[in-house]
Every structure is written in structure tokens, then in C-alpha cells.
C-alpha positions in Angstrom: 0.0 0.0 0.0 2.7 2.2 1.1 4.5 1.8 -2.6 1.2 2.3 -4.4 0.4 5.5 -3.0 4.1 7.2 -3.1 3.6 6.1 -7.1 0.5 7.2 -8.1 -1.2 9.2 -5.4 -4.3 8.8 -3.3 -6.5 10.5 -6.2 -6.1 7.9 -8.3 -6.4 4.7 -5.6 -9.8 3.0 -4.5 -10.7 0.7 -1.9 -12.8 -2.4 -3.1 -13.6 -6.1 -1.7 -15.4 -9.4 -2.4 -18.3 -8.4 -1.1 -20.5 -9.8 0.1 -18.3 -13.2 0.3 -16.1 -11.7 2.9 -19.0 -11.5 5.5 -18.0 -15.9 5.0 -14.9 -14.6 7.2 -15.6 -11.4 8.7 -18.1 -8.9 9.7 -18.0 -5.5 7.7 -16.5 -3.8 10.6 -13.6 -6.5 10.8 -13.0 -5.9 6.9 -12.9 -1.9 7.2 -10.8 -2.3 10.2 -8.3 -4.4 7.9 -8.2 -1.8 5.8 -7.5 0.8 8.3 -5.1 -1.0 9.4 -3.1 -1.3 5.9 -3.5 2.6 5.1 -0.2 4.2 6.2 0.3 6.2 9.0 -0.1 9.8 8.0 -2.4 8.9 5.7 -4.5 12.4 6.1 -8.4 12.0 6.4 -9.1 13.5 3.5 -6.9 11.2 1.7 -8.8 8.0 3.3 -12.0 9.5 2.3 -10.7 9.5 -1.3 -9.2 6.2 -0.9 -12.6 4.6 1.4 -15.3 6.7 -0.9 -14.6 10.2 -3.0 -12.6 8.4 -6.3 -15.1 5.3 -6.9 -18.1 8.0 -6.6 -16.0 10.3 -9.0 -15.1 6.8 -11.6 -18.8 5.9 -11.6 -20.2 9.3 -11.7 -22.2 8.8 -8.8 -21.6 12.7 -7.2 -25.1 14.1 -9.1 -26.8 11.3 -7.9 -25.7 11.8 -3.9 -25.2 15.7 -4.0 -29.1 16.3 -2.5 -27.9 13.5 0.2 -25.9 14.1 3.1 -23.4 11.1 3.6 -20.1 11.3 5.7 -17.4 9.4 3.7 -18.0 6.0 5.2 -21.8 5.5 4.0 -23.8 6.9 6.9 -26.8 8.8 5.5 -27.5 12.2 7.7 -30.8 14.1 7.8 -30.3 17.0 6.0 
């Protein structure tokens, strides 16, 4: 991980997992903890959220669909 983001940068890097066959040996909150735990120290927030959420919304065009939605960067939906 630490290689992969010194080469090409945390804007271009996205988080993504076999769900939902992982749940076979973990719960979701043991998987996101995995990858917490791989992210480099000094990884900056906004950089995780880019990694965790911002790029794949930005790849798949998704920003116009969840702009009238409030959602922190891990999924959690927030009255508006």
C-alpha cells in the first residue's frame, strides 16, 4: 500500500472487496478495520476518504446522484 500510493497518489487509488463473500470470514466492521489498518500512518483523512469513498463516486459518476444526500465518507446517511 505504502509503494502504491508514493507512485501514483491517493486521487487515483480506490478501496474495493469481495463483497459480500467476505462476510463468509468477517463482519463488515472487521474488513474496514483491515483496511485501516493497511493505510499508512499519516495517511490524512481526506486522503482515506478518497481512498474509502470520494474516487469510486467520481469513476462511476455517482456525485449528481448523492449531491441532495448528506453522507459522511464512510456510508452513513444524515438528515439533511
Amino acid at each position: 500500500m505504502h509503494h502504491t500510493l508514493d507512485v501514483i497518489s491517493t486521487n487515483r487509488v480506490m478501496y474495493g472487496s469481495d463483497w459480500p463473500v467476505c462476510l463468509l470470514s468477517a463482519s463488515y466492521d472487521e474488513v474496514y478495520q483491515l483496511l485501516k489498518e493497511i493505510l499508512p500512518i499519516g495517511v490524512r483523512s481526506e486522503e482515506e476518504a478518497r481512498i474509502i469513498a470520494i474516487n469510486a463516486a467520481q469513476l462511476y459518476r455517482l456525485e449528481r446522484h448523492c449531491q441532495n444526500q448528506k453522507f459522511d465518507f464512510y456510508g452513513e446517511r444524515h438528515p439533511s
